[in-house]
N, C-alpha and C positions, 0 to 999 in steps of 0.2 A: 504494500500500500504506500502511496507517494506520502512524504513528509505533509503536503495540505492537500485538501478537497474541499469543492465547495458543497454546502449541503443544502437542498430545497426543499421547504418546506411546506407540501401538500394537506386539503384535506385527505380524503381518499386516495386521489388519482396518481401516486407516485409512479403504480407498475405503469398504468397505461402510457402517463407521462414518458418514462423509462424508454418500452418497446417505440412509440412513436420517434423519439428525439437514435434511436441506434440503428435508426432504418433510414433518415434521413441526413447523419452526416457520417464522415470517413470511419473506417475502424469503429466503426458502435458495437458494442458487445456488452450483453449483460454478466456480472460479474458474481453476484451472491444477491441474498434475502436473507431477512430475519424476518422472525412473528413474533409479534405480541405475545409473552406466557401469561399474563394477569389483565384484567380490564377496566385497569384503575385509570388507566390513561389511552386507552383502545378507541378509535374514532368507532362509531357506529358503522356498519357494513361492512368491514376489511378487517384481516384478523393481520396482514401483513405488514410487519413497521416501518422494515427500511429495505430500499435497493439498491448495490452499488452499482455503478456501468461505466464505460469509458465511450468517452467523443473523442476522436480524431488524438490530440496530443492529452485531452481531462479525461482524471477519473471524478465523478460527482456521485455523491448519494443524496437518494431520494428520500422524506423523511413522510410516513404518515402518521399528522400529530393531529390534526381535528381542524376545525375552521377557525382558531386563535388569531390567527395572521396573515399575512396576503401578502404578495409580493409587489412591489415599487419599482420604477425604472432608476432608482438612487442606486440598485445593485444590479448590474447586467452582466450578461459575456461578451465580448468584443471576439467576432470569429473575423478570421483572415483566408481569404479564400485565395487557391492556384490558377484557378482560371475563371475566367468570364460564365463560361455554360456551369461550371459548379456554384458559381456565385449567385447567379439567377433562378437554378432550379431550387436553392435551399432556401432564397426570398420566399419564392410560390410556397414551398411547402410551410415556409414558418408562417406567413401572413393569413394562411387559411383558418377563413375563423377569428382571426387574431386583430389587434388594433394597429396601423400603423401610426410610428410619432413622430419619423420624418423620412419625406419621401424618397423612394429608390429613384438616384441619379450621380448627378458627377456633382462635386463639391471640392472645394480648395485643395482640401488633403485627403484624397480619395478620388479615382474614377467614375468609381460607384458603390455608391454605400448608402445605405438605409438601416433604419432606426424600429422595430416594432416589439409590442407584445404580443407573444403567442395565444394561441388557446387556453393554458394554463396560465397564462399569468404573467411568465417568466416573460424578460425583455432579452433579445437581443442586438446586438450592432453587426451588421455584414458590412463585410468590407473585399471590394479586389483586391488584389496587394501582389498575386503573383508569388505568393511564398505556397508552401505546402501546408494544408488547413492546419489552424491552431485555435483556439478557445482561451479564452483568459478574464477570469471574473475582473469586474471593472468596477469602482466606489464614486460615485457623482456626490460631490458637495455643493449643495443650495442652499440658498435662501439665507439665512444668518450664519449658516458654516463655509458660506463663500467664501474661500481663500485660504480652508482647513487643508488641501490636499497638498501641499507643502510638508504641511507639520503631522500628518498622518502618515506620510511617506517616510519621514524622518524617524519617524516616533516606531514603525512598526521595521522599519531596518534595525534598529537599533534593539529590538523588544526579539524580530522572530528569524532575524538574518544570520548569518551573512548574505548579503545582496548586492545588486547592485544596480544604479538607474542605468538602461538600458537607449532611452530617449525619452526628450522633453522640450514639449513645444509652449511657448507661453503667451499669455496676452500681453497688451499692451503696458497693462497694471503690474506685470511680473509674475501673475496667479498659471495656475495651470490649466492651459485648452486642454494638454492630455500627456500623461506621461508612463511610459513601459518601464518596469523595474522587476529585478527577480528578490524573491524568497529562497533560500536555499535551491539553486538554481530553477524554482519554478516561477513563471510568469504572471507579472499581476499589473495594472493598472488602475492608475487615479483621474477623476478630472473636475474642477472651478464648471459651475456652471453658472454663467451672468444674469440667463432667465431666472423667474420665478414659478418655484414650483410647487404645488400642494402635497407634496410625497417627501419623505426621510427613511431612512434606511428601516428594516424591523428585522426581526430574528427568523425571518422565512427566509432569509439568505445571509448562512452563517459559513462561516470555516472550520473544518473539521480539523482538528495539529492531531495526528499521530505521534505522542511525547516517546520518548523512549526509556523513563523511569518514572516513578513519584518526585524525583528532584526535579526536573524538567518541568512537573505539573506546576509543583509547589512555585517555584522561579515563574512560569506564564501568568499565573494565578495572582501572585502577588503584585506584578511590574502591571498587565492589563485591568486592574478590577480596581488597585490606587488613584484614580481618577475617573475609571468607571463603576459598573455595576456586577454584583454578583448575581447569579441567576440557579435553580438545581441546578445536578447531575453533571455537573462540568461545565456548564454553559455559562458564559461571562459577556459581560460586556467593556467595549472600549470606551472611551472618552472621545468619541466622534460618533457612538451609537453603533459599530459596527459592530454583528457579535460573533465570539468566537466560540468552539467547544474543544477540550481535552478529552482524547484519545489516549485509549492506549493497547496492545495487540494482548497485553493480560487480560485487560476487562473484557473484552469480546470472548476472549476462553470463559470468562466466572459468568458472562453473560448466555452462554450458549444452552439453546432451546433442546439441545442433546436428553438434556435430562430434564425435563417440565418442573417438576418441583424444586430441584435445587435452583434454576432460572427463575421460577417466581421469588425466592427468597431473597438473592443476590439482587434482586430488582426492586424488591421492597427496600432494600437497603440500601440501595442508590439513590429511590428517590427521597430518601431523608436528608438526604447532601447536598449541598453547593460544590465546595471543592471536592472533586474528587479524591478517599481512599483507599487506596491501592491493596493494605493490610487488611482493613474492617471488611474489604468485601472479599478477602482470600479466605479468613475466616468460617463466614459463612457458608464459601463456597466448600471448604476442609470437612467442614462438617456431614459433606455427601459424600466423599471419599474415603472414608474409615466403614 
């Protein structure tokens, strides 16, 4: 599993979501599932919680958490298309159904690029570019966080890097039109938006950090939630609203539906947490293996 992913957060529709978006661009392939073992937090109709899948160069999971939250164009993916007929045919398909928010054409810095949401919800940005397809979740600051993509770029090198900016184009004001930078060599972009907009970021489109120990949690946990917010089960928020969650490839083993009982338990015990316990929920899990 890559060091981030982005996670979307569905009511129901994650699978369908899922098969739709790995039929439509390069490399889609679904990767795993989990279900629900308890129904304390179980949306109505679906017993299935999450789906991982890979796009072109992303892996993303899909999250089914209930109708809580809805997605925003403040969080998109910016795709980069090889050619012209790939570019076009993945408009048609995303636009079906879907809201466009600015029109497919040629524009200063692009050939052709358009702006929409899907059916689901989700935004994305197409762009020609001539490179081989790539996906790269993108952060929009509006409205009174005009001029945060600077210091979110700064702040999240600093917090989830090594990184490094990639390019950056800026306005006249010095803010950012848009700019590529990696996370431990994966790709992410920020961008100033001058319009006014009725949307901010929500936790239907978070980042998943695959940490590699409890010290790693601890250290995410303390450095992103010091000016933001803490949220359960690992999920955090940053000090620009963006939210992240800690992973870790342990908790997927104490979470695993393999054995129904000991997964309800280990999951009741998760959700009595904010930061995640690495220990408390080994515990529990220990307790089915004797």
């Amino acid at each position: 599993m890559p060091k981030f992913s982005p996670c979307l957060w569905f009511d129901t529709q994650a699978e369908e979501a899922a098969n739709f978006y790995t039929t439509i661009f390069e490399k889609g392939a679904i990767l795993s599932k989990t279900n629900y073992v308890n129904e304390e937090h179980q949306p109505q109709g679906t017993s299935l919680m999450t789906i991982e899948f890979t796009l072109a160069n992303q892996t993303i999971i899909g999250l089914n958490g209930g109708p809580e939250f809805s997605f925003t164009p403040a969080s998109s993916f910016f795709v980069e298309c090889k050619t012209l007929s790939q570019t076009e045919t993945l408009w048609k398909n995303l636009t079906a159904d879907g809201q466009i928010l600015m029109p497919f054409g040629e524009y200063p810095f692009s050939p052709l690029y358009g702006w929409v949401v899907d059916k689901f919800g989700v935004s994305w940005q197409v762009s020609f570019s001539g490179k081989e397809q790539t996906i790269v979740p993108t952060f929009m600051f509006a409205n009174e966080k005009y001029g945060e993509a600077a210091k979110a770029l700064s702040e999240w090198l600093a917090i989830f890097g090594p990184g490094e900016i990639i390019e950056k184009v800026e306005y006249e004001d010095g803010n950012i039109a848009q700019a590529l930078f990696t996370l431990q060599e994966q790709p992410f972009r920020v961008m100033d938006a001058r319009d006014k907009h009725d949307f901010d970021f929500t936790m239907a489109f978070s980042i998943y950090i695959d940490c590699e120990n409890q010290e790693e949690i601890d250290r995410l946990w303390q450095q992103v939630t010091a000016k933001g917010k803490e949220w359960p089960c690992g999920w955090m928020e940053d000090q620009f609203g963006v939210s992240w969650q800690t992973g870790n490839p342990e908790l997927k083993r104490y979470l695993s539906d393999s054995n129904p009982a000991r997964a309800n338990e280990v999951t009741k015990k998760l959700y009595q947490m904010k930061k995640i316990d690495l220990n408390q929920l080994k515990e529990v899990y220990d307790k089915y293996n004797h």
